[in-house]
C-alpha positions as CSV (number, residue, x, y, z in Angstrom):
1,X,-42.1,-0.6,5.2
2,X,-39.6,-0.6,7.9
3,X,-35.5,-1.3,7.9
4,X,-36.6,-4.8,9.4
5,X,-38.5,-5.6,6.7
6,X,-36.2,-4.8,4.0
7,X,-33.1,-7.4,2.8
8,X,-30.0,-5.5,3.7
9,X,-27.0,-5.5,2.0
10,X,-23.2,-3.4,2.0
11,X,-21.6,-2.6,-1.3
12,X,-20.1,-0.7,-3.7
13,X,-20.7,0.3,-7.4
14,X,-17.0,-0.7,-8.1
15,X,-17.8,-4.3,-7.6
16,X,-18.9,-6.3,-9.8
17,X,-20.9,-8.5,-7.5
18,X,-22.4,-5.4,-5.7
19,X,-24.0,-4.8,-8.9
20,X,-25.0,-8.2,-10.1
21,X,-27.1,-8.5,-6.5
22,X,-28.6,-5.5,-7.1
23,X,-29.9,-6.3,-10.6
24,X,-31.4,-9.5,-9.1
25,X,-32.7,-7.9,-6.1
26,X,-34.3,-5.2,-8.4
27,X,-35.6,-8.5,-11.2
28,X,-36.9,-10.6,-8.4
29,X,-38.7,-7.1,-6.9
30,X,-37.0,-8.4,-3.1
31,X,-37.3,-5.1,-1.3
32,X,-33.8,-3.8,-0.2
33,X,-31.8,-1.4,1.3
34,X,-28.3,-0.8,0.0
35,X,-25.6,0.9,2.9
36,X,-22.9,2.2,1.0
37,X,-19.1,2.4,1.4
38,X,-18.8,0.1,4.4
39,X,-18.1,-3.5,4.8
40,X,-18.9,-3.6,8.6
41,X,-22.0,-0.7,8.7
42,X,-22.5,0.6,12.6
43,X,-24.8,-2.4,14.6
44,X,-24.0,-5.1,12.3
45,X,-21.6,-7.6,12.4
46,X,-18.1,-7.9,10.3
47,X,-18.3,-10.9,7.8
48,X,-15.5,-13.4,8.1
49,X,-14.1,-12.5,5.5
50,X,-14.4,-8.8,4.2
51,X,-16.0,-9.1,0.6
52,X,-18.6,-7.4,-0.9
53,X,-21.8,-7.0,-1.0
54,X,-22.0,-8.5,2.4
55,X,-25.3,-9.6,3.2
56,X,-27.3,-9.3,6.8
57,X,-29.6,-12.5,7.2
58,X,-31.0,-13.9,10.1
59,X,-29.5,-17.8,11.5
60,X,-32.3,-20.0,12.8
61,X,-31.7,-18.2,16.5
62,X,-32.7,-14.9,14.8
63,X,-29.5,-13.7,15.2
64,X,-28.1,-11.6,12.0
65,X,-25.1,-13.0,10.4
66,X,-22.8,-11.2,7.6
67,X,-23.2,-13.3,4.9
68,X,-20.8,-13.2,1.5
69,X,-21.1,-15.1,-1.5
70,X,-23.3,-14.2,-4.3
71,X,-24.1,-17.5,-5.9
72,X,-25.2,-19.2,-2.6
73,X,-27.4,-15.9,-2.0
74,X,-28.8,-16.4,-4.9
75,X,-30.2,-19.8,-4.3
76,X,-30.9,-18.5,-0.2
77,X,-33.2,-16.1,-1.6
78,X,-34.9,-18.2,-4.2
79,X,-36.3,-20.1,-1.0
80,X,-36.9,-16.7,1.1
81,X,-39.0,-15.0,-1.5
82,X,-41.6,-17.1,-4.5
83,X,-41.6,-15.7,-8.2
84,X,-39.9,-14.4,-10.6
85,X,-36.7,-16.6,-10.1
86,X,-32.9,-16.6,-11.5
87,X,-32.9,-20.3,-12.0
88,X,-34.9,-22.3,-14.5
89,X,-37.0,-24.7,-13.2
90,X,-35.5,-27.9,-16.0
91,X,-32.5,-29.5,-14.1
92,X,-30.1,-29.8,-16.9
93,X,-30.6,-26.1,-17.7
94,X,-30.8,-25.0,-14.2
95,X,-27.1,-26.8,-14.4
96,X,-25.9,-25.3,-18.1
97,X,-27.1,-21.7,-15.7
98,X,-25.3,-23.0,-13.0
99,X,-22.1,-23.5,-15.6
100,X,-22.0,-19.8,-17.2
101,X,-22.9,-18.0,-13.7
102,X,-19.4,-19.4,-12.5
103,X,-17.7,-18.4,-15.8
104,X,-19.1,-14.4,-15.0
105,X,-17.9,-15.2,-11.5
106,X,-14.8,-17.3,-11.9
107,X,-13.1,-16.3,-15.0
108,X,-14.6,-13.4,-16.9
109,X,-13.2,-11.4,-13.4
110,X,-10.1,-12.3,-14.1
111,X,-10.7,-9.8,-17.2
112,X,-11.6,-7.2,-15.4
113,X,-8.8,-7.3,-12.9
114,X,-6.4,-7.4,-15.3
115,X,-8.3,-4.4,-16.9
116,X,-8.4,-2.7,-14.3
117,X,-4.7,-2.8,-13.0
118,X,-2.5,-3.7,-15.9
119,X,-3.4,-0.4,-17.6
120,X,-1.7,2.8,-17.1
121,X,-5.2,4.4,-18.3
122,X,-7.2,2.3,-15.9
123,X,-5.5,2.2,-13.3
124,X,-5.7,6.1,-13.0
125,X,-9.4,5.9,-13.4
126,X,-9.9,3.0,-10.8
127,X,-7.5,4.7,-7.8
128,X,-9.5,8.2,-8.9
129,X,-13.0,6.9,-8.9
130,X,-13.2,3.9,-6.2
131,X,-12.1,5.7,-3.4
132,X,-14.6,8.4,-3.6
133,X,-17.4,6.0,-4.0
134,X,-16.7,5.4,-0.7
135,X,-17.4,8.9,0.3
136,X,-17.6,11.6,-2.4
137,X,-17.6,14.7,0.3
138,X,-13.7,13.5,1.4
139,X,-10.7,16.2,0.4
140,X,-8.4,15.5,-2.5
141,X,-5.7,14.6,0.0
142,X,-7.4,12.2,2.0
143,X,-8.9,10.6,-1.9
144,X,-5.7,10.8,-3.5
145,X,-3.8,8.7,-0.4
146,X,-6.3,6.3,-0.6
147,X,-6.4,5.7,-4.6
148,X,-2.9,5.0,-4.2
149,X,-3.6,3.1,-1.2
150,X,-6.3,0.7,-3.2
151,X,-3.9,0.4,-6.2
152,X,-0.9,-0.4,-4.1
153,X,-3.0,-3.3,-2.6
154,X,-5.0,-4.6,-5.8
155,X,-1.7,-4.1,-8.3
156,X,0.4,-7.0,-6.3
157,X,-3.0,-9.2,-6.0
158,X,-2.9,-9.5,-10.3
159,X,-1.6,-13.0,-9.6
160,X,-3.8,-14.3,-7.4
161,X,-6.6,-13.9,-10.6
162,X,-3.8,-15.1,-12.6
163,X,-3.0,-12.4,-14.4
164,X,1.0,-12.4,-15.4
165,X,3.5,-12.3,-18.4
166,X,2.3,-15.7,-19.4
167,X,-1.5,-15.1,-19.4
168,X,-1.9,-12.0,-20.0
169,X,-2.9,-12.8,-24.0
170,X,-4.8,-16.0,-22.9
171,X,-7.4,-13.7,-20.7
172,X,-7.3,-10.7,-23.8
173,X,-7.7,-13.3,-26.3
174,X,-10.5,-15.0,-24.6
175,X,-12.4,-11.5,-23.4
176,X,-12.5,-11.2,-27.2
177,X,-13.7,-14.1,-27.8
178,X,-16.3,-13.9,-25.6
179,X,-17.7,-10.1,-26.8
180,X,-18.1,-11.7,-29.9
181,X,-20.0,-14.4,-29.2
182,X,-22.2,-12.7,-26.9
183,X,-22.7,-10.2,-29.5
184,X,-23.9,-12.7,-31.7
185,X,-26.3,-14.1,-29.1
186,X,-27.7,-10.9,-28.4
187,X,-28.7,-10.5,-32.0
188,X,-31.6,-13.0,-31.9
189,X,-32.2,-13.3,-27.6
190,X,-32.8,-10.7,-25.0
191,X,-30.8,-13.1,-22.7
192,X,-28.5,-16.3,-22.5
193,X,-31.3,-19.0,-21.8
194,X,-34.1,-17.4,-23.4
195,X,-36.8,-14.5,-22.8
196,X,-36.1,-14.3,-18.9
197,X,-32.8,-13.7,-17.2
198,X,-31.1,-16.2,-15.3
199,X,-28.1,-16.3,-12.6
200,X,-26.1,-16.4,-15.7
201,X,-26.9,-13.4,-17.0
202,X,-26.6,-11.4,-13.7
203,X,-22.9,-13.6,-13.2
204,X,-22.2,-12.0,-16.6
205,X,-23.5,-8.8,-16.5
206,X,-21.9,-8.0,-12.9
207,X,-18.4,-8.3,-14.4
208,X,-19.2,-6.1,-17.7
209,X,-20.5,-3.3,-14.8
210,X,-17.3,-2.8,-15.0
211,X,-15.3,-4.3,-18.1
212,X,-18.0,-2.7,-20.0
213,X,-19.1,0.6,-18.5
214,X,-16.2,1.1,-16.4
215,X,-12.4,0.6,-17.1
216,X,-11.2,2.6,-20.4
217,X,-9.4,-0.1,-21.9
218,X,-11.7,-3.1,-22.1
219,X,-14.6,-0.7,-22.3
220,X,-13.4,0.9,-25.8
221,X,-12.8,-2.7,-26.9
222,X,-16.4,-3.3,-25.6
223,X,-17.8,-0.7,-27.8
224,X,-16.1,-1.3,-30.3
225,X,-16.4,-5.1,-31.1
226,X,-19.7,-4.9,-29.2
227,X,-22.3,-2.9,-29.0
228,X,-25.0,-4.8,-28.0
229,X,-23.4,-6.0,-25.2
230,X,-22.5,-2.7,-24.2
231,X,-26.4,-1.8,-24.7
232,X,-27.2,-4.8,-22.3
233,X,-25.1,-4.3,-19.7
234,X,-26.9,-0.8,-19.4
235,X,-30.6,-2.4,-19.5
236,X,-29.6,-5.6,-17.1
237,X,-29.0,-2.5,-14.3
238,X,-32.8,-3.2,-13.9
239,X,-35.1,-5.7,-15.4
240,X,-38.3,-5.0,-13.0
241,X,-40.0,-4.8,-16.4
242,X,-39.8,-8.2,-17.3
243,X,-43.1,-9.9,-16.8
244,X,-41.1,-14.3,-17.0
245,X,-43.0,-17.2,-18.1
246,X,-41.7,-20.6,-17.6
247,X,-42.4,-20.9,-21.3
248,X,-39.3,-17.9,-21.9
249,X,-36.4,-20.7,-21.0
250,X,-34.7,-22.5,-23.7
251,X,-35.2,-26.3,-24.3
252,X,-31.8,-27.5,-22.7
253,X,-32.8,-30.2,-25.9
254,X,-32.8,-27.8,-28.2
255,X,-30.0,-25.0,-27.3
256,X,-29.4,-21.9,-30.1
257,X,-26.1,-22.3,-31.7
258,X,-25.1,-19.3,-30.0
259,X,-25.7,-20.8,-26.5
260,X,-23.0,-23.7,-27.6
261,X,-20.7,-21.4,-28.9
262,X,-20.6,-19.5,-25.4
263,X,-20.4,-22.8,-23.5
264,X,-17.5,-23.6,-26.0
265,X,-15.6,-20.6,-24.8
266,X,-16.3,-21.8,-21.2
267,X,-15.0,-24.8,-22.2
268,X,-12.1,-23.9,-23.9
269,X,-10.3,-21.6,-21.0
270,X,-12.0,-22.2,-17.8
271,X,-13.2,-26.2,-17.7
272,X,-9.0,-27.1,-18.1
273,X,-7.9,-23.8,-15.1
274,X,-11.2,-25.7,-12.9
275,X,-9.8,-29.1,-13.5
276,X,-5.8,-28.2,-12.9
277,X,-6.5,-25.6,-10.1
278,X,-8.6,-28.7,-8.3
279,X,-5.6,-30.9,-8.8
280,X,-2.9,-27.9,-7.5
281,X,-4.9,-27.6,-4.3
282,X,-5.8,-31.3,-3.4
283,X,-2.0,-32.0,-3.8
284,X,-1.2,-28.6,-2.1
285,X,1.4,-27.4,-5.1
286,X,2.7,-24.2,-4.9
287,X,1.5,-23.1,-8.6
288,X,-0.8,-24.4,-11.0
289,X,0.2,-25.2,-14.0
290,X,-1.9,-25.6,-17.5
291,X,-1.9,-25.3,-20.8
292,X,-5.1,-22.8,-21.9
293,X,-5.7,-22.4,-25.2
294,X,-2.2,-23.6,-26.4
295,X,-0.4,-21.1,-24.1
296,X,0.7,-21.9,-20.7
297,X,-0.9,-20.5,-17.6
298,X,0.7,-20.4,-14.2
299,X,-0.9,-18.8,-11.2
300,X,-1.2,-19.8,-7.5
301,X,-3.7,-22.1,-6.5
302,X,-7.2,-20.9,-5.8
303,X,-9.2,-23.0,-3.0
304,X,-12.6,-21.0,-3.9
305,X,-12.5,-22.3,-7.5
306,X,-11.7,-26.0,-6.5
307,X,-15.5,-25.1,-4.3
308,X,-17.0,-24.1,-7.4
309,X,-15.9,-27.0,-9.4
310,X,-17.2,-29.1,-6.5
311,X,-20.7,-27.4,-6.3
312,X,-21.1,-28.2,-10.3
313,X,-20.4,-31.5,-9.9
314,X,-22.7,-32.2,-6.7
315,X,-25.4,-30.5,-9.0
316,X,-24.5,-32.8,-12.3
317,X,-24.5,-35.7,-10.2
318,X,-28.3,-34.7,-8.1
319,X,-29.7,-35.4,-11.9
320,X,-31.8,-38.1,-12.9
321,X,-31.2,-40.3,-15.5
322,X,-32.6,-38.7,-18.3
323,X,-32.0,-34.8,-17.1
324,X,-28.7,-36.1,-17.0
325,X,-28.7,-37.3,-20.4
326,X,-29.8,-33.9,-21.9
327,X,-27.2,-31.8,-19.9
328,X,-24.7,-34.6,-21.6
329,X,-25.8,-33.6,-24.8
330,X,-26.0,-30.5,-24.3
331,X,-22.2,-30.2,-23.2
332,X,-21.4,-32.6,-25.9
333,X,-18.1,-31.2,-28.1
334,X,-18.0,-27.5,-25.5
335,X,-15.0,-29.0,-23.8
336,X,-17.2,-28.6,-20.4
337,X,-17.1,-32.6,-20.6
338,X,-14.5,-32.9,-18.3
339,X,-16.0,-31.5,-15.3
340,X,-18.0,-34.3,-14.8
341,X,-15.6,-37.4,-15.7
């Protein structure tokens, strides 16, 4: 098999999204090649805006674009390449996916940024570790300028993820919240919709590359309040086992109590930042401002997040009548209501 016919990517193991692409390039057995520690590699073109992974697809001239963006990749390569897919093939649970792959995304990164560089602890590990990711064989003094370099630029960037005096227990609190309800989960289900992974699970598993198996501090909380979802986050690295039946999804009808107590955590802390952050950016306010599970939350406003609110609601409102009803009930008393009033 030649370059050409392999999906290329750039990334890094220190981001989360790097690794959630990779687990579903690796599920979905998408042949790939993965170019390490550059976000413009020699002969392809510079994204337009430098995130990673950065993807390399052909437009309809044949000419290679950088592409960013994991969730819309997802959905790209669910029509380049049959079987096997992230996304259930019911509606209203393709939407409930749809819902937790933008918590992982949205808000559960929010925890590992403020992991990763409010902590004395992590912070040494990150500016040690992420620099030399992008090139091991560099000397100390050329790694240790640039780990000061990457904290010096990701420190100051806390509150743009909203991470600040006021939040700060709001994003612990729910981080906790969330180990333990997953925990719970994974005691009776391999994954969050059933016997097959979805975008949801790689969404979630992405961030706990790092939350989990990564930064000291929210990784010793991981183990210890967790450690099934520790264990997880370990096998979701590569599910090429998996043999997925449409038979392994959940009834959106019929959800495990332990799929609505997850969506009631998604409900509780990111439906209300979704809803106010929309409002702070159509009105162009200089903060947003929200109360989040009875403490207030202030950060700058976030134009990406208004997008994802937006993509939810074109999907909720593409449903027919009665797959709308079920994702209605479904949502019912999670708080996730009020994304689609």
């Amino acid at each position: 098999m030649s370059g050409s016919d392999l999906v290329t990517l750039s990334g890094v193991p220190g981001s989360p999204y790097t690794r959630k692409m990779l687990a579903v390039l690796r599920y979905r057995r998408i042949p790939y090649r993965l170019i390490l520690a550059s976000h413009s590699p020699e002969g392809l073109p510079r994204p337009k805006v430098s995130l990673l992974p950065t993807f390399y697809f052909p437009d309809a001239a044949g000419e290679i674009q950088a592409v960013t963006d994991s969730t819309p990749i997802i959905r790209r390569l669910e029509g380049m390449f049959a079987g096997r897919s992230a996304r259930p093939s019911d509606p209203a649970l393709a939407l409930i996916d749809a819902i937790l792959e933008d918590y992982g995304d949205e808000w559960l990164t929010k925890a590992m940024f403020h992991y990763r560089w409010h902590f004395e602890a992590d912070i040494a590990r990150a500016s040690a570790v992420l620099p030399a990711w992008r090139g091991v064989w560099k000397n100390d003094a050329d790694l240790k300028a640039a780990g000061e370099g990457v904290a010096g630029r990701q420190i100051p960037r806390l509150r743009y993820v909203g991470s600040n005096e006021k939040t700060w227990a709001v994003i612990e609190n729910s981080y906790v919240r969330f180990l333990d309800a997953m925990e719970a989960h994974l005691r009776g289900h391999p994954f969050l919709l059933g016997a097959r992974p979805g975008a949801c699970d790689f969404g979630v598993f992405g961030q706990l590359t790092q939350l989990a198996a990564f930064d000291p501090t929210s990784m010793a909380l991981t183990l210890e309040r967790a450690p099934r979802v520790y264990a997880w986050t370990a096998a979701m690295e590569d599910q090429t086992g998996v043999e997925p039946k449409d038979s392994d999804w959940f009834d959106p009808a019929d959800l495990p109590a332990t799929v609505k107590a997850l969506l009631a955590e998604v409900g509780r802390v990111y439906a209300p930042l979704l809803i106010a952050n929309a409002r702070a950016v159509q009105s162009g306010a200089a903060e947003v401002e929200v109360e989040i599970d009875g403490q207030p939350w202030v950060q700058q406003p976030f134009p990406y997040q208004a997008k994802c609110l937006q993509w939810l609601r074109e999907e909720y409102a593409a449903l027919d009548a009665a797959n709308r009803a079920t994702a209605d009930a479904a949502l019912a008393g999670s708080g996730l209501e009020v994304l689609f009033k």
